[in-house]
C-alpha positions as CSV (number, residue, x, y, z in Angstrom):
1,X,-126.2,60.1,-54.4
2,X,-126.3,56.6,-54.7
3,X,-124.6,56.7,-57.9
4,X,-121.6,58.6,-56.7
5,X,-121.5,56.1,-53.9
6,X,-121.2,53.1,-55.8
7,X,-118.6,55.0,-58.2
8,X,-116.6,55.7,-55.1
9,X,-116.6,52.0,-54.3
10,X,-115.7,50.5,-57.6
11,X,-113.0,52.9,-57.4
12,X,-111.6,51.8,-54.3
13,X,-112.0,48.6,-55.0
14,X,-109.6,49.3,-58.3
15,X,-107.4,51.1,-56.1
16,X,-107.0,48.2,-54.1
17,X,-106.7,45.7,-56.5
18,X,-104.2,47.8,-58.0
19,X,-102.0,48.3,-55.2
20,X,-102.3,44.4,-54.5
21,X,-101.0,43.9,-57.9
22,X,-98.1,46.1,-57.5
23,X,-97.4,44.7,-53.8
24,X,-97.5,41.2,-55.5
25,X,-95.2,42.0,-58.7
26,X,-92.7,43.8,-56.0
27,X,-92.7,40.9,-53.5
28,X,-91.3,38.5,-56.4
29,X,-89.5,40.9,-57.6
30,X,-87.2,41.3,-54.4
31,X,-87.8,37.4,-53.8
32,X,-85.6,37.2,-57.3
33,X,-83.2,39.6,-56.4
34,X,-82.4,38.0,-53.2
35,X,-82.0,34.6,-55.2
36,X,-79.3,36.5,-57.5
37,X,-77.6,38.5,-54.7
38,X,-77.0,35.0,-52.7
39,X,-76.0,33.3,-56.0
40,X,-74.1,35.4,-56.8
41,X,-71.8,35.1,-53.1
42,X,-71.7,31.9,-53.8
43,X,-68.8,29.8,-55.5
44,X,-69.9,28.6,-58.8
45,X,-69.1,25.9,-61.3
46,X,-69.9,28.1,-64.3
47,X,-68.7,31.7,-65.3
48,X,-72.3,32.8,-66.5
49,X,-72.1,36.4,-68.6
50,X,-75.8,36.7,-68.7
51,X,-79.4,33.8,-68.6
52,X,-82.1,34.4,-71.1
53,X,-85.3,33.6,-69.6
54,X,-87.4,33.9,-71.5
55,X,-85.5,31.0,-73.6
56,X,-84.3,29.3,-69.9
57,X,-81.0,30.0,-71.4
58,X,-77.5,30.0,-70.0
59,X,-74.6,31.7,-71.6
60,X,-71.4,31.3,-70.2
61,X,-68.1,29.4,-69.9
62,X,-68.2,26.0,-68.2
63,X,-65.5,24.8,-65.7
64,X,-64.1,21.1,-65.3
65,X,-65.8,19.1,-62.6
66,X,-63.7,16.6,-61.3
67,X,-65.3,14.0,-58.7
68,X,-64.2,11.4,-56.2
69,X,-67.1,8.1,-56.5
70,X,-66.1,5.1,-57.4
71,X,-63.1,6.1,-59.3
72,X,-62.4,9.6,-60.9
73,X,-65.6,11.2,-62.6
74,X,-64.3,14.2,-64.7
75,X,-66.8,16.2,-67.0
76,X,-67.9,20.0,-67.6
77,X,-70.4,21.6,-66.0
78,X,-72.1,22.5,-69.0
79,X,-74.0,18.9,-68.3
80,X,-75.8,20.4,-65.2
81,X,-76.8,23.5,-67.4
82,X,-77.9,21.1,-70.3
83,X,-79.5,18.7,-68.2
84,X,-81.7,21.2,-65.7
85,X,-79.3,21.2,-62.7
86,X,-78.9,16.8,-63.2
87,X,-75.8,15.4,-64.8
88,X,-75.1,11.5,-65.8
89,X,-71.9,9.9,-65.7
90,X,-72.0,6.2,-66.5
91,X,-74.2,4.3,-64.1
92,X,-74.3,7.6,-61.5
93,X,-76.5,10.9,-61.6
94,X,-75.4,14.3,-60.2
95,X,-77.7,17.0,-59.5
96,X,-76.6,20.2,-58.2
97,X,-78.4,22.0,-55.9
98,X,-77.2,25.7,-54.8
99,X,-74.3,25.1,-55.9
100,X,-73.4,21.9,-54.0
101,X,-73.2,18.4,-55.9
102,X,-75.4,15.5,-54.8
103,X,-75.7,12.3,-55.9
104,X,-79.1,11.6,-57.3
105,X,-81.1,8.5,-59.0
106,X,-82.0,8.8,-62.1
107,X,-85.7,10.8,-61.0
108,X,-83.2,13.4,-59.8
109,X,-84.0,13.1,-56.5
110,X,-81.1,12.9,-53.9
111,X,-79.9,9.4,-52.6
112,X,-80.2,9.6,-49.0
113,X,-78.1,7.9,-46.1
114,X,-78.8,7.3,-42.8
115,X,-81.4,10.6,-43.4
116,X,-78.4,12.5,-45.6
117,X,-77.8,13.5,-48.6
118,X,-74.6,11.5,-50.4
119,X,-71.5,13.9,-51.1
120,X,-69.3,13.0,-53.4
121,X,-65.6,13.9,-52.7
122,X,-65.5,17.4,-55.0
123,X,-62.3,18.3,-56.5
124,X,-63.7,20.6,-59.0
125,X,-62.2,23.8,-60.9
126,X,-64.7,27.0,-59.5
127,X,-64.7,30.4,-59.6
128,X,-62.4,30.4,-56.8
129,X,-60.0,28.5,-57.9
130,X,-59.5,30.5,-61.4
131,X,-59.4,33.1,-59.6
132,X,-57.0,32.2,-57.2
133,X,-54.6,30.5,-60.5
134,X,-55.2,33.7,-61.9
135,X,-54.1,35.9,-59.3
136,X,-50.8,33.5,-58.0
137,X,-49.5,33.5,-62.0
138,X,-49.8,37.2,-62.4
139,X,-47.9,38.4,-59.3
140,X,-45.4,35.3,-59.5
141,X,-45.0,37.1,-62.9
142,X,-45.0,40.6,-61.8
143,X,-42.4,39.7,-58.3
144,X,-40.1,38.0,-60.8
145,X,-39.8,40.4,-63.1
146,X,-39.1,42.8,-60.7
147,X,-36.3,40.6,-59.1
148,X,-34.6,40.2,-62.4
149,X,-34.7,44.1,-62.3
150,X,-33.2,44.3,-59.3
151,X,-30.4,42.0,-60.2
152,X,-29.4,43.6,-63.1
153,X,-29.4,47.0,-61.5
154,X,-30.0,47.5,-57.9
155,X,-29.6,51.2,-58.4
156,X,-32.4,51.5,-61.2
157,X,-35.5,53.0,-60.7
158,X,-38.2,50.2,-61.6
159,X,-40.7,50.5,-64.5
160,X,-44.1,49.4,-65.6
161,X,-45.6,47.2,-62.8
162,X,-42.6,47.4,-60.3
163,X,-42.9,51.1,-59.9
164,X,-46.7,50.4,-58.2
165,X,-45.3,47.8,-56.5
166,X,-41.9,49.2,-54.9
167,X,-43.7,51.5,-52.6
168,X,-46.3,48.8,-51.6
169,X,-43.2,46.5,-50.5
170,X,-41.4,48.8,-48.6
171,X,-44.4,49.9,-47.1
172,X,-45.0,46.6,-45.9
173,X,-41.7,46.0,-44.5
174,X,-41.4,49.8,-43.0
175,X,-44.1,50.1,-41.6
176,X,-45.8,46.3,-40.7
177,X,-42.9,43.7,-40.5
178,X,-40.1,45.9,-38.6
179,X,-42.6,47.1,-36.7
180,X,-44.5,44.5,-35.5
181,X,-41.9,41.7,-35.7
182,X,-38.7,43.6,-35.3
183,X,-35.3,42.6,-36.0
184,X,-36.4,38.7,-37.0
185,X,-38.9,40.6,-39.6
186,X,-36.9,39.1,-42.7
187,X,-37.8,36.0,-42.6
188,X,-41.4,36.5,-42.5
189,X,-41.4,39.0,-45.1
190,X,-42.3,36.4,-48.1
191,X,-45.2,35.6,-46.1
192,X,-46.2,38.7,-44.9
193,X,-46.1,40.1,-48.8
194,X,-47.7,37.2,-50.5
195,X,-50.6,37.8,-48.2
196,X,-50.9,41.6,-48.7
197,X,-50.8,41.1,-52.5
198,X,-53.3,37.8,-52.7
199,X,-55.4,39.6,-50.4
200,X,-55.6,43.0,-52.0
201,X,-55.5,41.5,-55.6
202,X,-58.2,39.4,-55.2
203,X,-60.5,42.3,-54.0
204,X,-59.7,44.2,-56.5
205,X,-60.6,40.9,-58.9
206,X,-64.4,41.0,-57.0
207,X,-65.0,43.8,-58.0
208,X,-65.1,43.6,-61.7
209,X,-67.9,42.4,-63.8
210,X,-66.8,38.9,-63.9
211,X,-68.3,37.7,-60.7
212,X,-66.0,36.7,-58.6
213,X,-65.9,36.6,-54.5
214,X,-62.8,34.4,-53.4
215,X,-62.3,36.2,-50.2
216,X,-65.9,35.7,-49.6
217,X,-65.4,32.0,-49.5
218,X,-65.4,30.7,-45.9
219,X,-62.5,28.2,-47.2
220,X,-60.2,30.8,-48.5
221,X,-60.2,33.1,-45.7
222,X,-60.1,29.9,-43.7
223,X,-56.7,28.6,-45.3
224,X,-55.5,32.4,-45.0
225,X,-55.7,32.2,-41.3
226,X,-54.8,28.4,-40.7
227,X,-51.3,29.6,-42.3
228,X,-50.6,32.6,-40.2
229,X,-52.1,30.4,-37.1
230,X,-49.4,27.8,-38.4
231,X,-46.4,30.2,-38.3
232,X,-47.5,31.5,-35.0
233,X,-47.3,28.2,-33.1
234,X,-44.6,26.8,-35.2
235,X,-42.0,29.6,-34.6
236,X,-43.1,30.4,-31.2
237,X,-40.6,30.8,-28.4
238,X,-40.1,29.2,-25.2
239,X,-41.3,32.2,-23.7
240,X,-44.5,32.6,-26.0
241,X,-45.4,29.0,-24.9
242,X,-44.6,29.7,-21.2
243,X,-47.0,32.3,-21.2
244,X,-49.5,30.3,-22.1
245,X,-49.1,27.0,-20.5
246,X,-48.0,28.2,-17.2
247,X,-48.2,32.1,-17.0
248,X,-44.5,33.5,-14.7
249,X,-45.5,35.9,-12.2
250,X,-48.5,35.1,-11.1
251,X,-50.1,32.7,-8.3
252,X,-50.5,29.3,-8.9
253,X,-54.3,29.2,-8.8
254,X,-54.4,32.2,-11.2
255,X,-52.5,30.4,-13.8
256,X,-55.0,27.3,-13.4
257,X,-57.4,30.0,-14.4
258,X,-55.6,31.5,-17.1
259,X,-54.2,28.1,-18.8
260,X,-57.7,27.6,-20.4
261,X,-58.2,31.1,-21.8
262,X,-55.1,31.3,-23.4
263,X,-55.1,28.2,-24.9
264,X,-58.3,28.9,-26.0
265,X,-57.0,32.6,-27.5
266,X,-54.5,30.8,-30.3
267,X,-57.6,29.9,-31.7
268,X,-59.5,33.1,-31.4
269,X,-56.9,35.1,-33.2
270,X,-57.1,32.7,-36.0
271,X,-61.2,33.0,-36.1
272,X,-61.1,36.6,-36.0
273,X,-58.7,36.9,-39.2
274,X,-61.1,34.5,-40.8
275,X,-64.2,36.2,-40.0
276,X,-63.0,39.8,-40.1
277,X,-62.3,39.0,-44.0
278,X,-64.9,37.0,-44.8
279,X,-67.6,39.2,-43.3
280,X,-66.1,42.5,-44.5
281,X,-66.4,41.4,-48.1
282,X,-69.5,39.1,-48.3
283,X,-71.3,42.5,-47.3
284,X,-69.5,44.9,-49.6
285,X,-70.8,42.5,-52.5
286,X,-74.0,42.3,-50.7
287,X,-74.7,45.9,-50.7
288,X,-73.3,46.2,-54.4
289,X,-75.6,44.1,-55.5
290,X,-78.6,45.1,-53.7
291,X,-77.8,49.1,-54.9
292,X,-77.8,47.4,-58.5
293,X,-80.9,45.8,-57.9
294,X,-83.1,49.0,-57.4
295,X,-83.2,50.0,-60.9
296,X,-85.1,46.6,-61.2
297,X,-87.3,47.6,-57.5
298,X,-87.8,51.3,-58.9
299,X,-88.7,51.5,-62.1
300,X,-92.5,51.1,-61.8
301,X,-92.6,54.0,-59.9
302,X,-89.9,56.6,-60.9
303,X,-88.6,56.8,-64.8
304,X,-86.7,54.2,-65.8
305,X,-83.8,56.8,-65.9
306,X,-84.5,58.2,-62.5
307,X,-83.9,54.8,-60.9
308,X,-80.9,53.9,-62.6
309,X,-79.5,57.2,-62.0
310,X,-80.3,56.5,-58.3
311,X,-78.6,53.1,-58.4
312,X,-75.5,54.4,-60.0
313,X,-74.9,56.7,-58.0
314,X,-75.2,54.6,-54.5
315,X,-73.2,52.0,-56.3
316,X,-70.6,54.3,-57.7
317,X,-69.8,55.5,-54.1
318,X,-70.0,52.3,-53.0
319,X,-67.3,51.0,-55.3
320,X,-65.1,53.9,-54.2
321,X,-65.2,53.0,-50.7
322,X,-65.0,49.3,-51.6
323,X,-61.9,49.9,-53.7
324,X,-60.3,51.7,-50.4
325,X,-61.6,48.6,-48.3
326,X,-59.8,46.3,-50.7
327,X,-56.3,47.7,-49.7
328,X,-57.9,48.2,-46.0
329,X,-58.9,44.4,-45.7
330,X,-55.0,43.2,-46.7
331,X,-53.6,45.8,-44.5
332,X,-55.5,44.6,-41.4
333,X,-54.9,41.1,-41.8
334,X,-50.8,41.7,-42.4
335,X,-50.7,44.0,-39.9
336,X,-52.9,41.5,-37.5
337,X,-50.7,38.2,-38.9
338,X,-47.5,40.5,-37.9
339,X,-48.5,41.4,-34.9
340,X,-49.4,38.0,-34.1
341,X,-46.2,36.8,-35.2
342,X,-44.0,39.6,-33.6
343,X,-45.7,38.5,-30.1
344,X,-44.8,34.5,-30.5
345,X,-41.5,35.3,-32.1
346,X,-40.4,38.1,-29.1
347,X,-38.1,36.9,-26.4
348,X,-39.5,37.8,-23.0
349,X,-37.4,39.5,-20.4
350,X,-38.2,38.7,-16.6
C-alpha cells in the first residue's frame, strides 16, 4: 500500500514538473511572439527577410540612415546589425533601441540630458518611406498613362491598368465628390483621388510578405489628416467660419457656449481621420500576426499539421476581410475628407 502511495506521488510530482515545464516554454514562447508582433508594427530601418538564431544572424536589405549632429551623418543600417544594435560614426556612437536612434558613448549606453535621452535629428530612408516612394511612382505612372490615353482618344475604352482604375475614378467622383461637395467638387477631385489610391494602395502593400505597415504609422495617418484639415480651413467660406466663431440664430449667451466647442471640433475631425486609420490597420496586422503565431503556440500539443492548418485558416479569412477593409479604410476617409470639405466649402442660406 505504501508502495502504490509513493508511486502515486513521484507521479504527481512528474506531472507537475511537467506541466511547469510546458507553462514555462509557453510563457516565453508568447513573450517572443509579442516581441515580433510589436516589431513588426513598427517602422524599421532594415527590410529583414528572415534572422537565424541560432547564428544571431540577420538577412536582409539595409536602408540609408541619414542624421542631423554636428553636420550630416549618412551611413547604412547594416552598421547597427553588424555592430549589436551600436553604430560609430567618427567621434559619435549610435545605438538603436526599438527602433528609435540614440546617441550613445562608446559603452553603448545612452547620453543623457537634463534626465533624457539625446535625439539626433532623423532623416532616414524606412520602411515607410520606400513604401510610400514606391506607391507615389507607380500610380503617378499608372494616372499618366491613363491621361495620355485619354488624350489620344477620349472615346476609347482603356486597357491594362486603366480599365481597374476607370470605374474606381468615376466612382469616386459619382458617388463621393458630387455628392458630398456638390457643384465645386472639381477642384477637389485631385485630392480626393490621390488619397483614395495612396490609401487603398498602401493597404494592399501591408499586406504582402514584405512587411510593411505605413498606414500604421502615427505620422502618416497624421499628415493624411493635417492635409484634408488644411483644405478645410483654407477654403472655408464666410459662412463656414461664421458658424463657428459666432453661431446666427441663436442667443448671445448660447453662442459664448458654442464658440469653444466648435472651435474645438476642426480639430476633432482631423483626430478622428487620424485615428480611425491608424487604429483600423495597427489591429488588422495585429491579429494577422497573432493567427500566424499559433502554429508556433500549438504545436506541442496538436500535430504540427493540425496547428498550421488551424492558423491558416483564421489567417486566410482574415486576409479576406482585411483585403475588403483596405478599400473600406480609403473609402471612409474620402468620403469623411469630402464631407468635411463639402460642409466648409457650402454657402449658407439664412
Amino acid at each position: 500500500m505504501k508502495l502504490l502511495q509513493y508511486a502515486l506521488s513521484l507521479l504527481l510530482l512528474f506531472f507537475s514538473v511537467t506541466t511547469f515545464a510546458q507553462e514555462k516554454e509557453i510563457n516565453n514562447k508568447s513573450k517572443k511572439i509579442s516581441e515580433t508582433i510589436e516589431h513588426h508594427l513598427l517602422d524599421d530601418y532594415y527590410f529583414t527577410l528572415f534572422k537565424d538564431e541560432k547564428e544571431n544572424k540577420t538577412y536582409g536589405f539595409p536602408l540609408p540612415i541619414i542624421l542631423m549632429d554636428q553636420g550630416v551623418k549618412i551611413f547604412s543600417s547594416s552598421a547597427f546589425i553588424q555592430g549589436n544594435q551600436q553604430a560609430k560614426q567618427g567621434d559619435n556612437y549610435y545605438i538603436l533601441d526599438h527602433n528609435k536612434i540614440y546617441k550613445a558613448d562608446v559603452n553603448g549606453q545612452k547620453i543623457l540630458v537634463n534626465g533624457k535621452p539625446v535625439k539626433p535629428f532623423d532623416l532616414s530612408i524606412t520602411k515607410s518611406v520606400v513604401g510610400l516612394i514606391f506607391i507615389a511612382l507607380l500610380l503617378f505612372l499608372f494616372f499618366t498613362r491613363l491621361a495620355k490615353s485619354y488624350k489620344k482618344d477620349p472615346t476609347k475604352v482603356p486597357n491594362g491598368m486603366g480599365r481597374l482604375l476607370e470605374p474606381l475614378i468615376l466612382y469616386v467622383r459619382d458617388e463621393i465628390a458630387k455628392p458630398n461637395i456638390g457643384t465645386k467638387y472639381k477642384q477637389y477631385m485631385p485630392y480626393l483621388l490621390s488619397v483614395f489610391f495612396l490609401i487603398w494602395m498602401v493597404n494592399i502593400l501591408g499586406l504582402t510578405p514584405f512587411g510593411f505597415n505605413i498606414t500604421g504609422n502615427i505620422s502618416v495617418t497624421f499628415c493624411l489628416a493635417l492635409l484634408t484639415l488644411i483644405i478645410v480651413n483654407v477654403k472655408g467660406t464666410k459662412s463656414y467660419w461664421q458658424h463657428i466663431l459666432w453661431m446666427p440664430g441663436v442667443p448671445y449667451p448660447v453662442r459664448l457656449i458654442l464658440l469653444p466647442i466648435e472651435v474645438l471640433g476642426i480639430f476633432t475631425k482631423g483626430l478622428s481621420l487620424m485615428i480611425r486609420l491608424y487604429a483600423n490597420n495597427v489591429a488588422g496586422h495585429t491579429v494577422i500576426m497573432g493567427l500566424i503565431a499559433i502554429i508556433f503556440l500549438l504545436n506541442e500539443e496538436f500535430t504540427v499539421g493540425g496547428s498550421i492548418s488551424i492558423s491558416l485558416l483564421l489567417t486566410l479569412f482574415i486576409y479576406i476581410i482585411k483585403i475588403l477593409a483596405a478599400f473600406l479604410q480609403a473609402y471612409i476617409f474620402t468620403i469623411l475628407s469630402a464631407l468635411f470639405i463639402g460642409q466648409a466649402v457650402e454657402e449658407q442660406q439664412h
